[in-house]
N, C-alpha and C positions, 0 to 999 in steps of 0.2 A: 606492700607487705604488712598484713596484720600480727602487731606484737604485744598486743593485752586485747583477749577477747572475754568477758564476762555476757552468761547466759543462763535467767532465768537463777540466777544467785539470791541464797536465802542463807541468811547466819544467824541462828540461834544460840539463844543462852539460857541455861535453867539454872534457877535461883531455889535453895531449901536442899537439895539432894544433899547424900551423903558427902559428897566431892565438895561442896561450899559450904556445908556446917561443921565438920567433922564428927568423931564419932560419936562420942558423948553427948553430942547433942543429938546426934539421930537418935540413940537407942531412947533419950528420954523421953524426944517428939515419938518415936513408937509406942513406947508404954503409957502413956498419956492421952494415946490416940488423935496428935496433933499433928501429925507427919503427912506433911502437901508437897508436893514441887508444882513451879510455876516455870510456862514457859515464856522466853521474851524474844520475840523476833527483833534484834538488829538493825538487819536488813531484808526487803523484800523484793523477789522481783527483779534484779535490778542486771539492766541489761546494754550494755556500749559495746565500743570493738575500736581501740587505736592502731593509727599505723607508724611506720616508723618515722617520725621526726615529731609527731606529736605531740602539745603538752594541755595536758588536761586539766582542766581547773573544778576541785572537787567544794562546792558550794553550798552552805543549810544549817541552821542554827544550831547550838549547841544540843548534842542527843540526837542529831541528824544520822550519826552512822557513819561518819566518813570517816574516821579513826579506825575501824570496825572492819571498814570492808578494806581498805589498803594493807590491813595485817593478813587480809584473807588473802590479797594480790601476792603479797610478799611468801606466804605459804604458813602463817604462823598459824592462824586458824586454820580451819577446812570445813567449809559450807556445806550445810544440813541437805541444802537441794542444790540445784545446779551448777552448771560447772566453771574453771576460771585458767586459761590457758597463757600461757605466758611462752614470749619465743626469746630466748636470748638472758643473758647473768643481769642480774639487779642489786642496785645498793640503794636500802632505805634507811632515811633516817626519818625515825616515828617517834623514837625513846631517846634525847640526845643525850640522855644521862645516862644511859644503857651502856656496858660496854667497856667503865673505866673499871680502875681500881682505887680507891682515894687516896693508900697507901701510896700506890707507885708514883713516879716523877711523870712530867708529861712527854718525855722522851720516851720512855719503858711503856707508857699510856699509849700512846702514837703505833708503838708497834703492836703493841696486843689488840689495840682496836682495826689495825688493820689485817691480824691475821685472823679474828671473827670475820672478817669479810672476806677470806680469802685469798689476800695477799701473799706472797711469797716474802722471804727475808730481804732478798737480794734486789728486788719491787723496791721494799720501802726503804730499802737504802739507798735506791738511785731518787726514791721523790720527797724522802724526809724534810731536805732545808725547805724545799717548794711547798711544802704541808706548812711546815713552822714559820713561812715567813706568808702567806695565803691566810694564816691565823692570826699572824701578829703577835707572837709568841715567842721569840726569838730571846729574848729577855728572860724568861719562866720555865723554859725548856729544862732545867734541875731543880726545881720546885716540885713540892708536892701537890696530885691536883686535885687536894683536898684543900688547896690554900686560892685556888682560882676563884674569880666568881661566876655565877652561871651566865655571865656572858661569853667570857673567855671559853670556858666546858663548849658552850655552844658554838663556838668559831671554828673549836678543833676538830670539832665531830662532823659540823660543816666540808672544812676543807681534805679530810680523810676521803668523804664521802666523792666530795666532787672533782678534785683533781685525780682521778683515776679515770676511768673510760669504762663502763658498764652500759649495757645494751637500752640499759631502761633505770634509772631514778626515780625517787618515791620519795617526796617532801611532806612531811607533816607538819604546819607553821614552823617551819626552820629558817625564811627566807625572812623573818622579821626580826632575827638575833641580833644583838649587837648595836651598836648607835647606829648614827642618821648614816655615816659612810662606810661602813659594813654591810649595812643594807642595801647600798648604791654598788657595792663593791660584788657582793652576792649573787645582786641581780642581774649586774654585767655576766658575770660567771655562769647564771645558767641560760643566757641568752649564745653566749658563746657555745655551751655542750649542745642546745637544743640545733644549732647551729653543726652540728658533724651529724647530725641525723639520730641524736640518742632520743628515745621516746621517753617523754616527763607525765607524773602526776604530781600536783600540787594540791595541796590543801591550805585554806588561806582566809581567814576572817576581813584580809585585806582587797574589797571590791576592784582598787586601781591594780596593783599587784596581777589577779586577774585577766583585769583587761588587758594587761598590760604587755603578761609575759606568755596566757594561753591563746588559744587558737578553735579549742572546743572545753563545754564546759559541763559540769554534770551538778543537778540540782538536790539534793536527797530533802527530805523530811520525816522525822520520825520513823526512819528505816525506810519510806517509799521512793519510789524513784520520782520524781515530780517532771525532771525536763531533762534531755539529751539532747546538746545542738552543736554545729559550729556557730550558728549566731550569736556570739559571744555579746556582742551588743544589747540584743535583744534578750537574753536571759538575763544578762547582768542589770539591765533596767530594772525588767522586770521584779528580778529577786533584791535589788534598793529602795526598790516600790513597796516588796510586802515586808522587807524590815521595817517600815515606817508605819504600814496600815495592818498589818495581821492579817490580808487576805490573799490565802492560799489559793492560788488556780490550779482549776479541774481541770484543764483543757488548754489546746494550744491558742483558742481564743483569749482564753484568758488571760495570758499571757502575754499576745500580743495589747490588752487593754492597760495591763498593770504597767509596761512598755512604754505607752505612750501617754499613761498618767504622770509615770516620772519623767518624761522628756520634756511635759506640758511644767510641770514641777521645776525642773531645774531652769525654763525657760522666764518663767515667772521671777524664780530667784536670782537670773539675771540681771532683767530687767529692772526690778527692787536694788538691787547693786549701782546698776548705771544712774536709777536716779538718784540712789543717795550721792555719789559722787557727783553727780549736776549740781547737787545743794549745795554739797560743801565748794565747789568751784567759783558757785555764785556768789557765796559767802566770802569768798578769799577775795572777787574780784571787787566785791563792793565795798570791804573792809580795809584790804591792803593797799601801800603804794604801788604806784603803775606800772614801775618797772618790775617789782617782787610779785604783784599780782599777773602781771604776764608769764611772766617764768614758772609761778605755782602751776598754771591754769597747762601751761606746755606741760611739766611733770605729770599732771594730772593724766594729761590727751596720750601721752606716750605710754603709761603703763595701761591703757582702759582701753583709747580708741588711738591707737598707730595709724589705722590707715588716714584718717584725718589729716594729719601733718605728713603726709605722702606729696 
């Protein structure tokens, strides 16, 4: 069952009209005879279709569009050309800062941001402590959260989001909030929802992340669409290949070259690994006593080459 179809999606922005200069400044670019609007495509073109359990990994350097076109999935915008269906309630978070009040406590916080989302009173009464303790918050809950840091902000708006059950999530680098075990914590959490069949989009400067947690992957640049795959392997090579070299593929050949440049690349940098560790082994053995040089060389064999000492 398809539950995010985009086709043939185009989103525009025009820069100079009266809407983004305001008036004073139009009426003097009119009398002046300097009054232009310029238009910016976004996004181009851009065209996938998920199904239910899917999580899509939205990929492309920064100005790529993916920020851009997820506000369009979620309905904030609405695309100049083509169109963007969506089957079932969504909870995105794009803005995690969106939503509070600084003033209020994060108790008062908690319920207002989940009745922006549609929550009921009696909802967030049964899942509040499960929110406040999925935060780690517990502690701050009558604090103002204007006193948190924007990590803490990001935990909460996190766990609003995703302890509830909505048909389809929409992460905008959310999953990298927080220290190293938040992250881990996180990422458990949307392997769990992805897990009851909820369909995911992700957006994520983090290649492993990625790999890790989608299953198909969408490549954008400067608004075009570059790649649509499930071969998550093979785009994800491929797009570590052109962060490194700046060559854009035309084509799905392309792709497969850039693919197997980095796979030749991180093979290389293996190798360069194992030998430097041969040196130092060799160093330890010829340096050290016999019994501390046996034992290094063992440390060495078990974290590098396990099956050796099989």
């Amino acid at each position: 069952m398809i539950t995010v179809e985009c086709k043939n999606v185009g989103i525009r922005y025009k820069t100079g009209d009266l809407k983004s200069i305001g008036l004073k400044e139009f009426v003097i670019k009119k009398i002046t005879r300097t009054y232009s609007v310029k238009e910016f495509w976004a996004n181009k073109n851009i065209n996938f279709s998920l199904e239910k359990g899917d999580m899509l990994g939205i990929i492309g350097s920064n100005g790529a569009g993916k920020s851009t076109l997820l506000k369009a999935i979620t309905g904030i915008l609405i695309p100049k050309k083509g169109t963007i269906k969506t089957k079932g309630s969504i909870a995105a978070l794009l803005e995690l800062a969106s939503g509070f009040d600084n003033d209020m406590t994060v108790r008062e916080n908690t319920y207002l941001r989940g009745a922006l989302l549609g929550y009921t009173r009696e909802f967030l009464d049964e899942k509040y402590d499960e929110i406040i303790s999925f935060a780690e918050l517990e502690n701050f809950q009558d604090h103002s959260f204007k006193q948190l840091s924007s990590g803490m902000k990001s935990r909460l708006a996190f766990s609003i989001a995703c302890l509830v059950s909505p048909d389809i999530i929409i992460l905008d680098e959310v999953l990298s909030v927080g220290d190293g075990a938040f992250k881990k914590k996180s990422g458990d959490k949307m392997r769990e929802i992805l897990g009851q069949g909820i369909t995911g989009m992700l957006v994520s400067h983090s290649a492993s992340q990625v790999r890790e947690l989608c299953n198909k992957v969408l490549w954008l640049d400067h608004g075009n669409q570059i790649a649509f795959s499930d071969d998550v392997e093979l785009l994800m090579n491929a797009y570590e290949e052109f962060l490194i070299t700046k060559e854009l593929p035309k084509n799905h050949d392309d792709i497969v070259k850039l693919s197997e440049a980095f796979e030749k690349r991180m093979e290389e940098k293996r190798l360069e690994e194992a030998k430097s560790e041969a040196e130092k082994l060799q160093a330890i053995l010829e340096a050290g006593e016999t019994e501390s040089s046996i034992q290094a060389a063992v440390n060495i064999l078990k974290k590098n080459r396990p099956e050796l000492l099989a």
